[in-house]
C-alpha positions in Angstrom: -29.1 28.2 -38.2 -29.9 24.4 -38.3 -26.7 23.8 -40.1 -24.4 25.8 -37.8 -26.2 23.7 -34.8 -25.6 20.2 -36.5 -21.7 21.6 -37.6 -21.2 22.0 -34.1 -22.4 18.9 -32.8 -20.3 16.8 -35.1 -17.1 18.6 -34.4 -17.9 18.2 -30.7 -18.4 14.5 -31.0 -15.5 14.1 -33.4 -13.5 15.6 -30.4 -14.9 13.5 -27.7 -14.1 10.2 -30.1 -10.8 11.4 -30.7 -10.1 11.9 -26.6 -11.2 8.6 -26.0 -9.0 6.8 -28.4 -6.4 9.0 -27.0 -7.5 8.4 -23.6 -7.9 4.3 -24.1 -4.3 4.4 -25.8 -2.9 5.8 -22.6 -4.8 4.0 -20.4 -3.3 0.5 -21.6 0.1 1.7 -21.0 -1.1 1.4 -17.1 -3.5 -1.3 -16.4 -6.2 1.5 -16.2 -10.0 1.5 -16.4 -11.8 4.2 -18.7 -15.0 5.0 -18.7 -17.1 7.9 -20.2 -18.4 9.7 -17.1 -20.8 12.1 -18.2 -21.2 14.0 -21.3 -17.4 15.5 -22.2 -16.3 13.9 -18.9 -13.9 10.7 -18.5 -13.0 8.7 -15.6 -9.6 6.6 -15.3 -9.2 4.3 -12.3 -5.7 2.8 -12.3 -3.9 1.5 -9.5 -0.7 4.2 -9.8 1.5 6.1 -7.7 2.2 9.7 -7.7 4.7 9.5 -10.1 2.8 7.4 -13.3 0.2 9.8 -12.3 1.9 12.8 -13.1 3.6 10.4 -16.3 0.0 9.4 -17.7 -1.0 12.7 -17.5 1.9 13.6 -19.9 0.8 11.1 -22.0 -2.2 12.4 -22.5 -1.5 15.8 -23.1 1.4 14.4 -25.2 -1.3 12.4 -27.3 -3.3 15.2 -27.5 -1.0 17.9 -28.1 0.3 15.8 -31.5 -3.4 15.1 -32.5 -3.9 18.4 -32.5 -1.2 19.6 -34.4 -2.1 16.8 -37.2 -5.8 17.4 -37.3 -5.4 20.7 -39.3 -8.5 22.3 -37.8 -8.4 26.0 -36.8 -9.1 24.9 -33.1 -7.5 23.0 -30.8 -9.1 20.4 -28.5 -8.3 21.2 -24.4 -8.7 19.2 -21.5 -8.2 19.9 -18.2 -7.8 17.0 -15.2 -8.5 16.2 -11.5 -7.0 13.6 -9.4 -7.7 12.0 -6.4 -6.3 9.6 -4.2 -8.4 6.8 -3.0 -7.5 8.0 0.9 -9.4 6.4 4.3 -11.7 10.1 4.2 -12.9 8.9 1.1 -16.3 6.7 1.8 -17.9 6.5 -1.4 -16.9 6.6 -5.1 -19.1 9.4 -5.7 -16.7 11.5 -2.5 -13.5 10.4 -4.7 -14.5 12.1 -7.7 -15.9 15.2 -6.1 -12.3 15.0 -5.1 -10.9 15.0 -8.6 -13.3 17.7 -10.0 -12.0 20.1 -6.8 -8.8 19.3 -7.9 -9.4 20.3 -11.5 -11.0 23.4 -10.9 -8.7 24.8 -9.0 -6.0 24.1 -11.5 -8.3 25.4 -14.3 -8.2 28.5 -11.8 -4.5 28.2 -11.0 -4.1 28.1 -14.9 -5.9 31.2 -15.4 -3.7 33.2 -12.9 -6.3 33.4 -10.5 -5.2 31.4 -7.6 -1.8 30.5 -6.1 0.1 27.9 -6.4 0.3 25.2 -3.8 3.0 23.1 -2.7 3.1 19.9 -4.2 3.9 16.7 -2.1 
């Protein structure tokens, strides 16, 4: 059972290194800042506009859709992703990404079928 524990573990931490060279690959592209937010989670502050949000996003899943198709491995790696806008209701960094995590839950729900789909600005 030990072994199946520690087999795990490195395949999980093989996939969190992978995502963040992915992650820091894309990031360059805009001027962003990355930083490992908690234990699978990333953070990306960059100073973009709707529309190299929705393109670095893209990249990513781009990235990660093509790592996944080389890696060989009989599972793919998935990520889902918030964003938020740095707006005047936002008073502390902590409120923006609560922000971004309601965002990506309820895409992750949206995703699932279980929740409509909103309008998009």
């Amino acid at each position: 059972m030990r072994g199946m524990r520690m087999k795990k573990l490195c395949s999980q931490l093989l996939a969190l290194v992978l995502l963040a060279g992915i992650l820091k690959k894309v990031c360059a592209n805009y001027n962003g800042v990355l930083a490992r937010y908690g234990g699978d989670e990333f953070c990306i502050a960059c100073g973009c506009n709707s529309v190299e949000v929705r393109t670095l996003i893209a990249s990513i899943q781009r990235e990660l859709d093509a790592a996944n198709a080389a890696s060989g491995k009989p599972y793919q790696i998935e990520i889902s992703i918030g964003c938020a806008r740095l707006e005047p209701d936002i008073a502390t960094v902590h409120d923006l990404i609560d922000k971004a995590d309601q965002e990506m839950y309820h895409l992750k729900t949206r995703k699932r079928g279980t929740a409509p789909a909103e309008k998009q600005d």
